[in-house]
C-alpha positions in Angstrom: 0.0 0.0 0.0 2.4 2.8 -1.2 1.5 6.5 -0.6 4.0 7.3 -3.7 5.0 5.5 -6.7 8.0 7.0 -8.9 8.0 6.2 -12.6 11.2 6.5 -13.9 11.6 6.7 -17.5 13.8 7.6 -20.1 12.9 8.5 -23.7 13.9 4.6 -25.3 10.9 3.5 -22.8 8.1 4.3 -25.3 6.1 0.7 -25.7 6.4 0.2 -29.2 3.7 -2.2 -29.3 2.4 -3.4 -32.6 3.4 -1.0 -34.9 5.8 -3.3 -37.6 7.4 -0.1 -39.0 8.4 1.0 -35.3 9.3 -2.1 -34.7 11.9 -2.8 -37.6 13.1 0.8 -37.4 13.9 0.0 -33.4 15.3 -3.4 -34.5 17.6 -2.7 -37.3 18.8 0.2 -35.4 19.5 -1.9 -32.4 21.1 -4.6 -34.8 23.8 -1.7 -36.2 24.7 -1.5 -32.8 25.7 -4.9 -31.6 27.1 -5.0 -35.2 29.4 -2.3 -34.4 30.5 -3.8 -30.7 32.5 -6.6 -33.0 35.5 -4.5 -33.3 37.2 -3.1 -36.3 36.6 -4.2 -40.0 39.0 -4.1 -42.8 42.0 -1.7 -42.5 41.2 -1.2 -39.1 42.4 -4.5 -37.8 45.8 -3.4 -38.5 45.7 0.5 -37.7 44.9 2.2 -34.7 44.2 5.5 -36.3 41.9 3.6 -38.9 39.8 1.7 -36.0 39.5 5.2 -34.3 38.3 6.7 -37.4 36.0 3.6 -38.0 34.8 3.6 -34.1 33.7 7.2 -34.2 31.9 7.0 -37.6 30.4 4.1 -36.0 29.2 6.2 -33.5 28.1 9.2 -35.1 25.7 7.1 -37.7 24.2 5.6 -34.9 23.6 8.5 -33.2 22.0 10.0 -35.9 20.0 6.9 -36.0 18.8 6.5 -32.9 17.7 10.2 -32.8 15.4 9.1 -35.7 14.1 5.8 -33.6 13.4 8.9 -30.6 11.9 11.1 -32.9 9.4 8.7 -34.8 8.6 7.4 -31.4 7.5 11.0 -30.1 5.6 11.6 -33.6 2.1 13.2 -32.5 -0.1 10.9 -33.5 2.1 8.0 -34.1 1.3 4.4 -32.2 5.0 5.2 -29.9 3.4 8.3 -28.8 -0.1 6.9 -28.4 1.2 4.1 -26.6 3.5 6.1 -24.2 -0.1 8.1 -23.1 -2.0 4.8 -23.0 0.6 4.0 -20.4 0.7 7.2 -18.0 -3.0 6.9 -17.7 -3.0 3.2 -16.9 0.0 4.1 -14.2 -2.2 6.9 -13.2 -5.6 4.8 -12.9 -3.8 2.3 -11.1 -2.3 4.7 -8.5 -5.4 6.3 -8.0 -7.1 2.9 -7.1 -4.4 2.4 -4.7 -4.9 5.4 -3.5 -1.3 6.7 -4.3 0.4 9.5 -5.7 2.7 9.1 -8.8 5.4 10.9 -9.7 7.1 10.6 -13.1 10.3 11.2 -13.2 12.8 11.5 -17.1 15.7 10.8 -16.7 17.8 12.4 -19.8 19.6 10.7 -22.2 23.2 10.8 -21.8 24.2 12.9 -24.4 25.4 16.1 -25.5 24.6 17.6 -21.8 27.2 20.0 -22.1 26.2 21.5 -25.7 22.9 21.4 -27.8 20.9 18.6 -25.9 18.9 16.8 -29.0 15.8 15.8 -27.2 14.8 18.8 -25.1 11.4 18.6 -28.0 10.7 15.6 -26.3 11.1 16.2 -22.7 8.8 19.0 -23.2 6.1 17.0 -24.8 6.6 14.5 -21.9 6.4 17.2 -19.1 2.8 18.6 -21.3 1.5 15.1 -21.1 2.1 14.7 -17.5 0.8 18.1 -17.1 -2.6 17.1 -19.2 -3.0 14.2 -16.5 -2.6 16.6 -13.8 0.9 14.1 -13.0 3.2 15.2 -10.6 6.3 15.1 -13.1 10.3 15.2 -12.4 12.7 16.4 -15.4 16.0 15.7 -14.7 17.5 17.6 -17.7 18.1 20.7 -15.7 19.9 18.9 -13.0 22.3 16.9 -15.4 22.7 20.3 -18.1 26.5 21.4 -18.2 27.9 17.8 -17.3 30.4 15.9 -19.8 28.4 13.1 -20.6 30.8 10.6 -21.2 32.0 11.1 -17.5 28.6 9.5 -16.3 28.6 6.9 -18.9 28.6 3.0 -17.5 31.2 2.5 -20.7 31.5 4.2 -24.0 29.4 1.3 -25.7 26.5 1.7 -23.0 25.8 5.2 -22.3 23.2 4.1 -19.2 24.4 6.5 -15.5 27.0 5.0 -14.0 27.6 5.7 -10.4 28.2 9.5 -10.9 24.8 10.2 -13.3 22.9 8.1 -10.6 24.5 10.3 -7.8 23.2 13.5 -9.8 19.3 12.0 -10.2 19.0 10.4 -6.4 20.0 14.0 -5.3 17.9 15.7 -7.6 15.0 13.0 -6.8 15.5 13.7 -3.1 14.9 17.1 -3.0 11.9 16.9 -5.4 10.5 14.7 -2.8 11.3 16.7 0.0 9.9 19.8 -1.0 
């Protein structure tokens, strides 16, 4: 019997659900990327400054990439989007039966915190949803903005908070619930 649930999310949490092109558009994107984890190809099994090259091009592509898989999942309109509602009223119905506040909190994702963060669109459209619910809603953005994010990175192949990001949300999450 909880008098307060926190929903932490991040923007990859959108349910795709049924949608196939969602679906292959997450999938193949998430296939480029175990593809890449298997190390240098061609000239760059022999040179160090070729595997660098290879490594960051790597990166970049999938960057832009995945910025594609956020932004069809955010499409007003589209099933990701739909899906992502469907979900904070079903949190929010089941709360209320319980008799429970909820508090969603986003986490950001770890990227570009210390220049032109590329889904401050999104967190907005988050933080009006949760405002349309009449949620009590966390952003995070503001308390990680100005950090280098490959400092809080778990490694540079898996950009999830290591101890350091998770340090800068439980504070930030504290206070919030403190107030």
């Amino acid at each position: 019997a909880p008098d307060r649930v926190v929903y932490a999310m991040t923007l990859n949490d959108v349910p795709v659900g049924e949608d196939p092109e969602l679906k292959l558009l997450v999938q193949s994107t998430q296939d480029r990327f175990v593809a890449g984890l298997a190390g240098p190809q061609g000239l760059a099994r022999f040179s160090a400054l070729a595997a660098l090259v290879q490594a960051r091009v790597r990166q970049a592509r999938l960057g832009d990439e995945y910025a594609q898989v956020i932004a069809t999942c955010f499409a007003p309109g589209g099933q990701g989007w739909a899906n992502l509602c469907a979900e904070l009223d079903r949190l929010a119905a089941l709360c209320a039966t319980a008799d429970a506040e909820l508090t969603v909190v986003l986490f950001p994702l770890i990227n570009d915190l210390d220049g032109g963060y590329p889904f401050a669109d999104e967190h907005a459209q988050v933080a009006a949803a949760c405002a349309e619910r009449g949620l009590d809603f966390l952003d995070l953005l503001p308390a990680y903005r100005g950090q280098r994010a490959s400092e809080l990175w778990v490694h540079p192949t898996d950009q999830h908070p290591n101890h350091l990001g998770h340090a800068i949300a439980a504070e930030a999450i504290g206070a919030y619930l403190t107030r």
